[in-house]
N, C-alpha and C positions, 0 to 999 in steps of 0.2 A: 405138358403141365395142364391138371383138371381146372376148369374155371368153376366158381361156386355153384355148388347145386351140382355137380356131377354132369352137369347136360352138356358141355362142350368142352373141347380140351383147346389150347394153341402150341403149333408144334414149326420148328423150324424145318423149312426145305428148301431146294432151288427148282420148285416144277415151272418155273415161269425165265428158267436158265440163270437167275442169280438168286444166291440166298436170299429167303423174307420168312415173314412171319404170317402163319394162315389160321382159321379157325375151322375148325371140323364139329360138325353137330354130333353128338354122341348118337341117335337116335335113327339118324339119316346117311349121318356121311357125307352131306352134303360139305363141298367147301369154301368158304368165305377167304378173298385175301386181304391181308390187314397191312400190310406195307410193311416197314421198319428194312429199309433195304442193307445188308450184312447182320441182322440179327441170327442169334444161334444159342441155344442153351434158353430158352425161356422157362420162367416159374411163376405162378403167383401167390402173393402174399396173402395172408388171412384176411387181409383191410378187400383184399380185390385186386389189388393195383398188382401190373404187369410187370415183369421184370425180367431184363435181357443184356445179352454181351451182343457188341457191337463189333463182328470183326475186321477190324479197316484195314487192309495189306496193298502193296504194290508190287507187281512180278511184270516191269516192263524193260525195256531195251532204253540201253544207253551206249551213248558214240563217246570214245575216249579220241583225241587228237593225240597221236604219237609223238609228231613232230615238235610239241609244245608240250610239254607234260605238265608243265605246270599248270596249265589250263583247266577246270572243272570241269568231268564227264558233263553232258549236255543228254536228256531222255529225249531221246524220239517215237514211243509210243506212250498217252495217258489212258490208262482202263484201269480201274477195280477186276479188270481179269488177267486170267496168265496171257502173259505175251514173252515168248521165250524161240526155242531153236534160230535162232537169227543165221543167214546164210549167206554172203554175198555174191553176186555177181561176178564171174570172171573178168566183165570189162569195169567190174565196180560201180552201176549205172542205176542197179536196183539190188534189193535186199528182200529175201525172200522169210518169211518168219511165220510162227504158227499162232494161233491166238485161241481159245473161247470166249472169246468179248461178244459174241452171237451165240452163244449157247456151246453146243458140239464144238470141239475143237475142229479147227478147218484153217487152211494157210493161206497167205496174202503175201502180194507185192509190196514195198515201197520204194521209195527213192532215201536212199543212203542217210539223211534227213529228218524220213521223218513225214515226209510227204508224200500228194498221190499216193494216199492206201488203197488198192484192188483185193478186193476178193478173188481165190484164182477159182473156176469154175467149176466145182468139183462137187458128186453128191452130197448134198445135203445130209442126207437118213446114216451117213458111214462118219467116222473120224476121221480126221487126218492126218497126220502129222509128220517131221523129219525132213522139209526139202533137201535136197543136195544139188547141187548145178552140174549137166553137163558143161566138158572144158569149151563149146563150142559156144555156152551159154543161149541157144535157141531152145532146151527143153530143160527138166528137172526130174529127179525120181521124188518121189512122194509114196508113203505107208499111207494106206488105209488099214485103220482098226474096224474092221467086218462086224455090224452086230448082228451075226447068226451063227449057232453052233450044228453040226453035226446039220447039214445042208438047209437049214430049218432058215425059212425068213423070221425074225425077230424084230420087235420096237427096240429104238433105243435101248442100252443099260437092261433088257427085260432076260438076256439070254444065261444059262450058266456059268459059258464060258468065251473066248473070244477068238478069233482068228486073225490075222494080220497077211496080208498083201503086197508087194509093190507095183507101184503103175507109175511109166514114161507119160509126164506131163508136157505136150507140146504146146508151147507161147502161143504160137501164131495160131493155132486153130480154132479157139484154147480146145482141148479133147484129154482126156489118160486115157492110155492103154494100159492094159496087164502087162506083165513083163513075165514072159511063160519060161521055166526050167526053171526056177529057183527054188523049188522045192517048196513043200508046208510050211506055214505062217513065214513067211522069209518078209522081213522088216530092217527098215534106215539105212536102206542103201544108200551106195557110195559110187564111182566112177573110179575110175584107176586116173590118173594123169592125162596118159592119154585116149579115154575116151573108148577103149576095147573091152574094159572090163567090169564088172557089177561083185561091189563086195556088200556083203549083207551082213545084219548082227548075228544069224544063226550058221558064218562060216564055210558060207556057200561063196564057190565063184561062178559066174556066168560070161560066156566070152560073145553074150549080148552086147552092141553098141548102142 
């Protein structure tokens, strides 16, 4: 949206990893941040005055008690960001889940609850998403969404197109490894039962453990 006089505009973005509102010099380019955190759609009015939706949403996890159903879900994570693929633990001790509450989506620990949230240690510059647990519960697979195309290192979000990955997440080291034979972009792996096999979305099998 133009602001009077044609010299600047305000335009909504998330370069700061949550949506706001910024002001860009017509002239320069330079950019000014103006706050309003969830604005989106600005305009302004002839008088001047600024004018915005405010998108307020919640995409976070909730524990439902079986046992008692009558009981009210209870949220175990609070973010204005996505918090989603929730995973549990084979011994049920932690819960593995993905979030962009930091910018980049990237996955984390908690404890069933709600609490003790970890970040698991994984590049920063890639996304990541999808945990699954090994049945042993000492490692996890994890997608990386790759931002580079055609061998090319790329910034974030900057490339055409995307690649995707799997990598063996081990607890204790913390470390990923690549998880090699599973072909191009092979994504959201899965474990067989018992722990011999790797089922992928693209319908590969791997008789990786």
């Amino acid at each position: 949206a133009w602001l009077p006089g044609d010299t600047a505009l305000v335009l909504a973005g998330d370069l700061f990893g949550y949506r706001a509102l910024y002001r860009v010099d017509a002239g320069t380019g330079a950019l000014e941040f103006l706050g309003a955190r969830g604005a989106r759609y600005p305009d302004v009015a002839g008088d001047g005055a600024l004018l915005y939706e405010i998108a307020d949403y919640q995409a976070n996890l909730w524990r439902a008690d079986l046992h008692h159903p009558q009981s009210l879900p209870q949220p175990i994570t609070q973010s204005q960001r996505y918090n989603n693929q929730p995973a549990h633990s084979p011994d049920g001790r932690w819960l593995a889940f993905g979030s962009n509450r930091e910018g980049l989506e990237a996955l984390y620990l908690a404890h069933p609850d709600g609490t003790d949230v970890q970040r698991l240690a994984l590049d920063p510059r890639q996304r990541w998403v999808r945990p699954s647990w090994h049945p042993d519960g000492r490692h996890l697979l994890v997608t990386a969404i790759l931002n580079r195309s055609d061998g090319r290192e790329c910034l974030p979000y900057a490339c055409s197109s995307e690649h995707s990955a799997i990598y063996r997440y081990d607890l204790a080291a913390p470390q990923a490894v690549l998880v090699n034979g599973l072909g191009d972009d092979a994504r959201y792996g899965q474990y067989s039962g018992d722990g011999r096999w790797i089922f992928d979305f693209g319908e590969n099998i791997s008789g990786r453990g």
